[in-house]
N, C-alpha and C positions, 0 to 999 in steps of 0.2 A: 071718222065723220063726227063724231058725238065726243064732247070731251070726258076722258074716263077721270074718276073722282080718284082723289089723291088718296093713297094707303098708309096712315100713320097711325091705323090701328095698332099695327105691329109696336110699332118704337112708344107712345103712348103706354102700352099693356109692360111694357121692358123698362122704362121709367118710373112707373108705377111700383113693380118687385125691386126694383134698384132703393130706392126711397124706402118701401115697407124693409127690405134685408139691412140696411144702414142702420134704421131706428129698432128695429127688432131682428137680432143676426139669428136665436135661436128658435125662432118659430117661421121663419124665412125658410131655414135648415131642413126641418120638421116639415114643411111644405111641400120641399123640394122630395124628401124623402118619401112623404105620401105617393109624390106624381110618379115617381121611380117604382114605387111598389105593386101603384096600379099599369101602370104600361107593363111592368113583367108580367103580372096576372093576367092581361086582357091576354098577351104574348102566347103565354100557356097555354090558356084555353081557346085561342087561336089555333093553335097546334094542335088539341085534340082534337078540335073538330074537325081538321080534312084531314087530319090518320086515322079518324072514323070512316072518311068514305073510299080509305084506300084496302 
């Protein structure tokens, strides 16, 4: 019915790190390693908590 709005948030935000990794490879790197560090940790402590309620 309604026309839905276009999603180029995605590709936008991916242009954006493409550009920043080109002009700076080693804080791009360092970036990337941050988000890898916190997704294991959320990961983790995801995991303790419902082997808490088992």
């Amino acid at each position: 019915m309604f026309p839905q709005p276009k999603k180029y948030g995605r590709y936008v935000a991916a242009a954006v790190f493409v550009v920043f990794a080109i002009q700076s490879p080693e804080a791009a790197a360092l970036l990337v390693k941050q988000a890898g560090g916190l997704a294991l940790g959320l990961a983790e402590s995801l995991g303790t908590f419902v082997e808490a309620f088992q």
